[in-house]
C-alpha positions in Angstrom: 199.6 217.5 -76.9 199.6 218.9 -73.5 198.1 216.8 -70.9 196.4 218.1 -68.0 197.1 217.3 -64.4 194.2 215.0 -64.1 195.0 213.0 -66.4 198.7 212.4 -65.5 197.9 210.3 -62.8 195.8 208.1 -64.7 198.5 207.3 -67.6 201.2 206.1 -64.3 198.7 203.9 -63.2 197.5 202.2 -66.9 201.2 202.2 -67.4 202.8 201.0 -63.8 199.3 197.9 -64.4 201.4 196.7 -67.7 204.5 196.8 -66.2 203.5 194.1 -63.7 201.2 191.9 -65.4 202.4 188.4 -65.1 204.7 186.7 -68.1 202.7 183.8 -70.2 204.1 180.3 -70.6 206.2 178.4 -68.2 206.5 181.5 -66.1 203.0 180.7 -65.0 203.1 177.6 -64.4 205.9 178.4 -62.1 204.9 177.9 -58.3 205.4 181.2 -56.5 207.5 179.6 -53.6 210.0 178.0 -56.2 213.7 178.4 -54.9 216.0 179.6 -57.3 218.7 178.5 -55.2 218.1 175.1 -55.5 220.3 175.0 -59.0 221.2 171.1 -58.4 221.4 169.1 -61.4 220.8 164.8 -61.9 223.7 162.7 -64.0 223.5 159.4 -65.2 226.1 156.8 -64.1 225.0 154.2 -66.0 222.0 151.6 -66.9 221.5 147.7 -67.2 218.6 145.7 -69.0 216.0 144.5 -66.3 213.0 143.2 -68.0 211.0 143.0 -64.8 211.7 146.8 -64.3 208.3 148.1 -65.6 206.9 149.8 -62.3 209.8 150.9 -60.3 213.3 149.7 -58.3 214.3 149.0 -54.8 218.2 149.3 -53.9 219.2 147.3 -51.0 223.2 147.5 -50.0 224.5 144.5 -52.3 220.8 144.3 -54.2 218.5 145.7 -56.5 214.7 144.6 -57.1 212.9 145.2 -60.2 209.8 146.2 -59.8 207.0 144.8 -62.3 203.0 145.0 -62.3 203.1 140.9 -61.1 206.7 140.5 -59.8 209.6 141.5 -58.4 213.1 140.2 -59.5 216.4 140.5 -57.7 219.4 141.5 -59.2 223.0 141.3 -57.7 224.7 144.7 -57.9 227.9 143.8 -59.1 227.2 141.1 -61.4 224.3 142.3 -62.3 222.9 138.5 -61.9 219.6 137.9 -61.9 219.3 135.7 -58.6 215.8 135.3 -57.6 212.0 136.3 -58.8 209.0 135.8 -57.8 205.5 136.7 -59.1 201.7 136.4 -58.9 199.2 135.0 -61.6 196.8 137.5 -63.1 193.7 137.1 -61.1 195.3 136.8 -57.8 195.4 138.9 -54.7 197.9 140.8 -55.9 196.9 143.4 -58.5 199.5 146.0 -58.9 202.6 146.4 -57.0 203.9 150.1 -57.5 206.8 151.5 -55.8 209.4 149.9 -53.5 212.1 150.1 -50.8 214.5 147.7 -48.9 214.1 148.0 -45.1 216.9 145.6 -43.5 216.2 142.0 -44.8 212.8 142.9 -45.8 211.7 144.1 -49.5 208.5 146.3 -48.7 206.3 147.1 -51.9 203.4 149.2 -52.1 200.5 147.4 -53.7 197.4 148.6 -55.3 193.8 147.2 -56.6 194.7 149.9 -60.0 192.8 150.7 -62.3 189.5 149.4 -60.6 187.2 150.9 -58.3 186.4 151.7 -55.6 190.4 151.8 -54.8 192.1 149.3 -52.6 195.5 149.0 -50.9 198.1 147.3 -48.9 202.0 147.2 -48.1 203.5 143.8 -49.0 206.4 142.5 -47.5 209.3 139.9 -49.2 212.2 138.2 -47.3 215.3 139.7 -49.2 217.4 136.2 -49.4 214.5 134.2 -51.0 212.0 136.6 -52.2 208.9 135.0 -50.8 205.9 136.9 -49.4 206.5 136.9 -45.4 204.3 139.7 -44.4 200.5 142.2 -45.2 198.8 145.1 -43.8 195.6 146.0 -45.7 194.2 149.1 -46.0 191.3 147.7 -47.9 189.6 150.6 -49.4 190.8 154.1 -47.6 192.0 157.4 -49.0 192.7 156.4 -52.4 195.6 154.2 -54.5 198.8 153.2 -52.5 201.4 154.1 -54.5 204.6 154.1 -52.4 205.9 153.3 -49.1 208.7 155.3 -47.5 210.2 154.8 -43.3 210.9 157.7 -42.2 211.8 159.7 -38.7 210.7 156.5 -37.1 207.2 156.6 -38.9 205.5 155.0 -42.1 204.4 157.6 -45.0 202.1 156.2 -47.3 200.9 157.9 -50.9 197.5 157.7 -51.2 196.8 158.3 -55.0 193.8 159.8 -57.2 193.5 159.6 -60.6 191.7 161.7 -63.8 191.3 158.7 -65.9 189.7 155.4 -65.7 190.8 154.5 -62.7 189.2 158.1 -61.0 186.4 157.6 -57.7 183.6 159.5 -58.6 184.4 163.6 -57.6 187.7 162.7 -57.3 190.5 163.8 -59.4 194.7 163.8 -58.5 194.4 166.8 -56.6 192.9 164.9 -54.4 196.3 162.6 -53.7 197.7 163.0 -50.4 200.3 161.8 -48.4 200.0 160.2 -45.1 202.0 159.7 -42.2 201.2 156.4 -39.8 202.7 155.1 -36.4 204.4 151.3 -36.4 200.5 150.3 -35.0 199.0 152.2 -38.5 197.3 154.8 -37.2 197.2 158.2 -38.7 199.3 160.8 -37.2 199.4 163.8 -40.5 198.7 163.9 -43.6 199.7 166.2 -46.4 198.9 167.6 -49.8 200.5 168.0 -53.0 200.6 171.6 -54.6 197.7 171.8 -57.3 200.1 173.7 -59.5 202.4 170.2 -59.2 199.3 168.5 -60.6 198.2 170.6 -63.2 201.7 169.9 -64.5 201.3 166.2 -64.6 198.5 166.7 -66.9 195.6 166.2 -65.0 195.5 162.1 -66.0 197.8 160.3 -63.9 199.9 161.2 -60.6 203.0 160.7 -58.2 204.4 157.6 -58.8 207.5 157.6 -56.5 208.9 159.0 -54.2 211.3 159.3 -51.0 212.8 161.6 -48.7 215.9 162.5 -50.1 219.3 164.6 -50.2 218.9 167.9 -47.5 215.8 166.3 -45.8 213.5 167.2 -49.0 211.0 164.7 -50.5 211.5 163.8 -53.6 208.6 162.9 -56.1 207.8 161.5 -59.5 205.2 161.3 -61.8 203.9 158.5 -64.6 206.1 159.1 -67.4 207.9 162.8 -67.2 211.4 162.9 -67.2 211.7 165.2 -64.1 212.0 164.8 -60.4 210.2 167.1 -58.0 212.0 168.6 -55.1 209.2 169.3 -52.6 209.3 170.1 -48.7 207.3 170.2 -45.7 205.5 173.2 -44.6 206.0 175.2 -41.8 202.4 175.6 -41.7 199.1 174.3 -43.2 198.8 171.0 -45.1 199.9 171.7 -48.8 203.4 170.7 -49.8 205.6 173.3 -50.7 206.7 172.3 -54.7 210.9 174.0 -54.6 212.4 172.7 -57.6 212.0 170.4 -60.9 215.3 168.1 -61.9 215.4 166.6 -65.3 216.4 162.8 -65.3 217.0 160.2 -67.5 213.7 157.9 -66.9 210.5 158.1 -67.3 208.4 158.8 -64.4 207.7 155.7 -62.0 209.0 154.8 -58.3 212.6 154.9 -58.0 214.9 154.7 -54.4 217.7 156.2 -53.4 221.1 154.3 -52.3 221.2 153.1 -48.8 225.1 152.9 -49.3 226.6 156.0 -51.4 225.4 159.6 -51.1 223.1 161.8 -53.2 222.4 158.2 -55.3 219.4 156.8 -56.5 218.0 154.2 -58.9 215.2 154.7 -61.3 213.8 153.0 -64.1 213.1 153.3 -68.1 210.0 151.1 -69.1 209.9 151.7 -72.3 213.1 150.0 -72.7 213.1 148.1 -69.5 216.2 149.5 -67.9 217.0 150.1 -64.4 219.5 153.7 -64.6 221.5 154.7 -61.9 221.8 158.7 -61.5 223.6 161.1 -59.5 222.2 164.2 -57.6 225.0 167.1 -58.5 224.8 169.7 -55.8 228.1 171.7 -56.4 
């Protein structure tokens, strides 16, 4: 069949279009700003029995602190001794505690009013040596769940979570979770977004549940109960997040912390099986 010249330039079009459709699946799902040269990988080191351990973990230089709904649990890092606990009967002021992180002698847990509404929040602070409450800042109800606490470049950075599920504010849903950056007097100095592609990949139902700046200056994030770790960093410009790269661990979502005392370390946690795991980052 002999075409004619009109046509020719049609058919290159039609056919250049197919060429450059986008690929289905994962590829997708894929933010477009994913580096490819962030190839790291996560190993496990190893993994004790914490029954507390059903929220998060805090790692403090001889210390860790098992993070549960009602409690929190210290355990000595060598021994692996439980030494002290303390916790909050159910209709108390505390709700939920969530995340976690040890700031000189002072255990700071972020604490929630989850899964009621409208949301409430505060930070909640425990003296390290005997594990009793010693100090509060309320946020009472404000931009959404706290779910972690991080310092940070001299400044607190607060998660503020939404959810899809029975614990969601009316025309709210978890791309509406934000991160927010405070002075040491609590006021608001920047606040960020996650990428909506990051949330569409957590399902739509739950959120962020840890995080901390990490490894190369990144923040490092992760949800309910996927076994991956989000590499994420902060824009150059605008307010959205920029989502660079997915690790797989060996836990289940929730708040973990990285090592104050040994490089590219952190400590997460199994609920199912109640297990605090410690993990390396590999970056070779």
């Amino acid at each position: 069949m002999i075409l004619s010249r009109n046509l020719i330039p049609v058919l290159l079009h039609g056919l250049l279009a197919l060429l450059f459709l986008p690929l289905s699946g994962a590829a997708m799902d894929a933010p477009q700003n994913m580096d490819q040269s962030v190839n790291w990988r996560i190993e496990e080191v190893s993994r004790f029995h914490a029954p507390q351990a059903t929220q998060g973990v805090a790692v403090g230089p001889d210390h860790l602190y098992a993070i549960g709904t009602l409690s929190v649990a210290k355990y000595d890092r060598k021994s692996l001794e439980l030494q002290a606990e303390w916790s909050s009967e159910r209709g108390g002021p505390i709700v939920h505690f969530n995340a976690g992180v040890v700031l000189g002698n002072q255990l700071v847990v972020a604490h929630s009013n989850y899964p009621e509404i409208p949301m409430t929040g505060s930070v909640e602070w425990f003296d390290t040596q005997t594990l009793q409450p010693s100090g509060t800042h309320s946020f009472g109800a404000y931009f959404g769940s706290v779910t972690w606490v991080l310092r940070h470049e001299e400044a607190w950075w607060v998660c503020f979570a939404h959810y899809g599920n029975r614990a969601a504010e009316p025309n709210r849903d978890p791309n509406w979770t934000s991160l927010v950056r405070f002075d040491d007097q609590w006021r608001r100095t920047g606040g960020w977004v996650f990428p909506q592609e990051l949330m569409a990949h957590l399902g739509g139902q739950f959120t962020l549940s840890g995080g901390g700046f990490g490894p190369e200056g990144f923040l490092y994030v992760t949800g309910h109960d996927e076994p991956e770790m989000y590499v994420l960093r902060m824009p150059k410009q605008g307010s959205v997040l920029e989502w660079i790269s997915t690790l797989s661990i060996p836990a289940e979502g929730q708040a973990f912390a990285w090592d104050p005392t040994e490089s590219n370390t952190f400590f997460c946690i199994v609920r199912s099986t109640r297990e605090i795991v410690k993990c390396r980052l590999i970056t070779d």
